[in-house]
N, C-alpha and C positions, 0 to 999 in steps of 0.2 A: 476248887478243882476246875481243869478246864476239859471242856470235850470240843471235838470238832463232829460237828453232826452233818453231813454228807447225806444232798435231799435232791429229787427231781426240780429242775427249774417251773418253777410257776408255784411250786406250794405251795405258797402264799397268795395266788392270784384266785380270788371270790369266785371269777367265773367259774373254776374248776374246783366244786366242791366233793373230791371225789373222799374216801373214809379214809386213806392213806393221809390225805393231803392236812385234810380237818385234825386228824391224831398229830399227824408231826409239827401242826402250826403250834397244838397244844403243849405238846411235851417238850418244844424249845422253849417256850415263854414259860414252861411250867419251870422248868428248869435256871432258867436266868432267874424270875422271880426266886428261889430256892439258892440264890448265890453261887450256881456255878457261871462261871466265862464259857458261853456259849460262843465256838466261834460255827457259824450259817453258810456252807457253801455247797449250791446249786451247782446243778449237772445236768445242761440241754442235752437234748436227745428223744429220740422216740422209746422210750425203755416200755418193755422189758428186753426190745432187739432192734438201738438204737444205730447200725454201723460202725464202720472203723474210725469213722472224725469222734463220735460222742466215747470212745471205749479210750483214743490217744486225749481224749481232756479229761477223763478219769483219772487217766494215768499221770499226768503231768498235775493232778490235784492233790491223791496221796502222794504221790515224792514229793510232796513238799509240806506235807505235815513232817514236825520233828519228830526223829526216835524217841519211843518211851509215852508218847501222847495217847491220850484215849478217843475213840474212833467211834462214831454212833451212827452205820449208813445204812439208808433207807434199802431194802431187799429187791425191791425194784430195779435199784442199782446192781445193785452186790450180786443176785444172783446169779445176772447174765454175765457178769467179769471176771470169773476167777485168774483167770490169766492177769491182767491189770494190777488185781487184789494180792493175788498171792508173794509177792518180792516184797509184801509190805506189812504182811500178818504179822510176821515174826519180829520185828521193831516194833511197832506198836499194838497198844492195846483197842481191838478191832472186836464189835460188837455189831451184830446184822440184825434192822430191826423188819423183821419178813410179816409183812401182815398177810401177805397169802401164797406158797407153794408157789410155782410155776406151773403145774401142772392142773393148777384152780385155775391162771388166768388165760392159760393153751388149752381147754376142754376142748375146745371144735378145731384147734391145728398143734397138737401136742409134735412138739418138735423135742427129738432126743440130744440134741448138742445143748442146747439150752440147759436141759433138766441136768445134764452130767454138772454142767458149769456149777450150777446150784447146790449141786452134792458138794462138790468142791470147796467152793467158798464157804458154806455152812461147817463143813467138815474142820475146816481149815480155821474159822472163828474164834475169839476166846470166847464168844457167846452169845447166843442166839436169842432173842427174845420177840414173844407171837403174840397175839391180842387175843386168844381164846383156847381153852385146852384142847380143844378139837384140832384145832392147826397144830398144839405142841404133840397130838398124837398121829398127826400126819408125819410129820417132821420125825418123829422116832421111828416109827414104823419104815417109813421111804427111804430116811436116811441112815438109820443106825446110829444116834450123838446119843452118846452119855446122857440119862434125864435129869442129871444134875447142872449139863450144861444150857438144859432149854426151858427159858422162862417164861410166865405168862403176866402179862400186863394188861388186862382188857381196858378197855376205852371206856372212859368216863361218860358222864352226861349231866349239864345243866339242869338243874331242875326249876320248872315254871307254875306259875299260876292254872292250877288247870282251871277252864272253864270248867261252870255250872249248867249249863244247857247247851250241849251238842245241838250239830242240826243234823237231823234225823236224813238217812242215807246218801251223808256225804263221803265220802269213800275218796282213801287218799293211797299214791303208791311212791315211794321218791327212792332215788337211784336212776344211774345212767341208763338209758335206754340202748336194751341191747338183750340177746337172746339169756344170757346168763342170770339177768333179772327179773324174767318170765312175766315181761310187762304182756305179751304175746298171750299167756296160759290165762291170767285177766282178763280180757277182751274177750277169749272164746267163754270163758268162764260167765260173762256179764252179757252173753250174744242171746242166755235164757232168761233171762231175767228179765226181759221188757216190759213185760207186764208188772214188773215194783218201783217201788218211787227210789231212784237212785240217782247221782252224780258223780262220776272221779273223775278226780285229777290226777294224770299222771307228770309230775315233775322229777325234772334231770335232763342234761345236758344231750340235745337231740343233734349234734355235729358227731359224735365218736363214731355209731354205726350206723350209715346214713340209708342203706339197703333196708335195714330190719326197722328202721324208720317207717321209709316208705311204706312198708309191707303194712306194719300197724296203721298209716293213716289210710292205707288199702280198705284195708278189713273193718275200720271204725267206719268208712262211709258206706259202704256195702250195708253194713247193720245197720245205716240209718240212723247213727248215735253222735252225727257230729255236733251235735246239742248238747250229748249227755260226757262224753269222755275229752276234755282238756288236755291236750298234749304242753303243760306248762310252759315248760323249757325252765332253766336252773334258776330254783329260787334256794337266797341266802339270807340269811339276818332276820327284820322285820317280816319279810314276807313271808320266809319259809316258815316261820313262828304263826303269822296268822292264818297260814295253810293247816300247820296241824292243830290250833286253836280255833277254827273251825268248819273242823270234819269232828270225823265219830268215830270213823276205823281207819286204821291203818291196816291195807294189805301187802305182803312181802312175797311174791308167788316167786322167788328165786329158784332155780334151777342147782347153781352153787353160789356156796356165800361162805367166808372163814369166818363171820358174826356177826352184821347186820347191825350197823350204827344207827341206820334209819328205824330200827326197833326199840334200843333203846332212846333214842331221844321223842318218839312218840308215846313211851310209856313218862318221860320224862312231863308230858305236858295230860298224862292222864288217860291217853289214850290208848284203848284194846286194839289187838294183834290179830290178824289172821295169817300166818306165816307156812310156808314146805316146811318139813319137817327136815332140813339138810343142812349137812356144815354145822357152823358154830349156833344157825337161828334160832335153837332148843334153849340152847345157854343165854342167847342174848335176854330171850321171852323170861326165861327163867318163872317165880313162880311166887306166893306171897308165903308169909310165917307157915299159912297151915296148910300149905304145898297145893294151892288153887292158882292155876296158871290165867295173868291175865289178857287171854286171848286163846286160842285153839291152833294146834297144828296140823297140817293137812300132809298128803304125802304126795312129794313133788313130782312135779310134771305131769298132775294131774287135773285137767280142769273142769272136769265133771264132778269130783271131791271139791276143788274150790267151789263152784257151781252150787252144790248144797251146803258149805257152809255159810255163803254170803246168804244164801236163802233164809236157815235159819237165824241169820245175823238179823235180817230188815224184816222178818216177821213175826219174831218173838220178843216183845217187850220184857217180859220177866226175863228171858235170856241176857238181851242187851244190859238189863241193869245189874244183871250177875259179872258177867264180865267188866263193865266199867268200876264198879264196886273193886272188884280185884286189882285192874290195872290202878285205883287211885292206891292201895294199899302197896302195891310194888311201887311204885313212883315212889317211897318213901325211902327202899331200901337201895337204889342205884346207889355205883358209888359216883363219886365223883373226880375230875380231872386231878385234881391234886393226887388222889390215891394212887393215879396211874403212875404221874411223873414221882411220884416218890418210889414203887416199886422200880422204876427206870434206873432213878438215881441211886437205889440201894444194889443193881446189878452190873451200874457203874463203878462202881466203887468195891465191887468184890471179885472183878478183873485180876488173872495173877499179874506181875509185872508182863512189860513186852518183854519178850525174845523169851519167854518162857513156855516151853514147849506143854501143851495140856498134859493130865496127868493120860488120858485115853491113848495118845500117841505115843505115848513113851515105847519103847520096846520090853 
């Protein structure tokens, strides 16, 4: 079978390892691997509200898929086009792969032209598919689709050698730096702590928000911490591996998140969670056979709660080895990449033909 999977330009490019990018690098290659003819075409643009030049090379991209073809576009795209999208639903078979609402990535400038587009396009989809049931209950709730038509595919995770000997209060946080990530609520969080033996790195791409940038290297030297807190910048591959190969904890002080990749791939390498309790980062922690979570949730946008949990993190040995115990026992149970791109490919292939009108919209 063949799909045409319709993706932001650059998803492929290392620099930009954002969780969209890493999932869709995944699920193409998972899917060629798998024998389908993937055909790969990128769409410049600033998406998710890219202007009128990036919305007229949308357009001139689907009119030129054949009728009857299977359609796999990143929601990035798709959500802000419906106009673009919709002359083209009904010819073929068009599936929106939305790793997170519009209204997760407009928290601080929620703009209503957008979100309607969204409704649209989702509405208008042979099918929808999200990376965590929390988003597929955003998605029901906000938009009203059939939950026959909304599927979850959660993002896999590599599984690695976990180290044997952490180094004791190395603290790690990875994701773009930007308020949404609550690299911020960290900092105030770690501004009590001086007096314990600690180090983080914060790794992730420090060009996206360059204001909330500043602010944090503001506030890290004010504290006096420019020894102790690393503003990395993007690490991939080797490094990012020997990043969380050694530290001890991973913190996720997000604000909003639809599942938090950077959790599971540091349970992947063994390593406990400190995470909000928001979005999908519940499901991502998830928890071992006898329902012992490995790591602790805090309640967001709170950094006097993170504050005491890092505290009992770096002070309590018998604690720490309770939680590492648990996160090596979850590390067993991830799934992995393949399971993703097989749920994919099984939501591809239960597409009704194009031009066939959903059963929801019928009259």
């Amino acid at each position: 079978m063949r799909v045409h999977a319709v993706v932001p330009a650059g998803f492929d490019n290392p620099s930009q390892p954002t969780g969209g990018n890493i999932y869709d690098r995944h699920v193409c290659a998972g899917l060629a691997a798998a024998g389908w003819d993937v055909q790969v075409t990128t769409v410049a643009g600033a998406w998710p509200d890219p202007g009128p030049a990036a919305h007229a090379g949308l357009a001139r991209i689907v009119s030129a898929i054949p009728d009857g073809e299977t359609v796999l576009i990143d929601g990035l795209i798709a959500s802000p086009s419906a106009a673009q999208l919709l002359p083209h639903t009904g010819r073929t078979r068009m599936t929106v792969l939305l790793h997170m609402p519009l209204a997760t990535i407009l928290d601080a400038r929620p703009d209503a032209r957008l979100q309607r587009s969204e409704r649209t396009a989702l509405r208008a989809a042979a099918g929808v598919i999200v990376t965590s049931e929390w988003t597929r209950q955003q998605v029901l709730t906000r938009y009203a689709i059939p939950a026959r038509r909304v599927h979850v595919a959660r993002p896999g995770a590599d599984r690695v050698t976990a180290p044997a000997r952490p180094v004791p209060g190395h603290l790690i946080c990875v994701g773009v730096l930007g308020r949404h990530k609550g690299q911020d609520l960290l900092v105030e969080a770690l501004a009590g702590l001086g007096d314990l033996n600690w180090h983080c790195v914060l790794a992730g791409p420090l060009d996206r928000n360059p204001d909330f940038v500043e602010h944090l290297r503001t506030r890290i030297a004010r504290l006096g911490y420019g020894h102790r807190v690393q503003l990395a910048g993007v690490l991939t591959g080797a490094a990012l591996s020997h990043a969380y190969t050694t530290a001890d904890l991973l913190v996720a002080p997000s604000r909003s998140e639809t599942y938090g990749m950077a959790v599971t791939e540091a349970l992947a390498h063994g390593l406990p969670v400190i995470a909000a309790a928001v979005g999908g980062l519940p499901e991502a922690l998830g928890s071992t056979a006898n329902g012992t979570r490995p790591g602790q949730l805090i309640p967001p946008g709170d950094p006097a709660a993170l504050a005491a949990a890092l505290r009992d993190w770096l002070g309590d040995e018998h604690h720490r080895h309770r939680l590492r115990t648990a996160a090596r026992q979850r590390r067993s149970t991830l799934r992995g990449w393949d399971q993703t791109t097989q749920e994919i490919a099984n939501v591809l292939g239960q597409q009704p033909p194009a031009g066939m009108c959903p059963a929801w919209r019928r009259p």
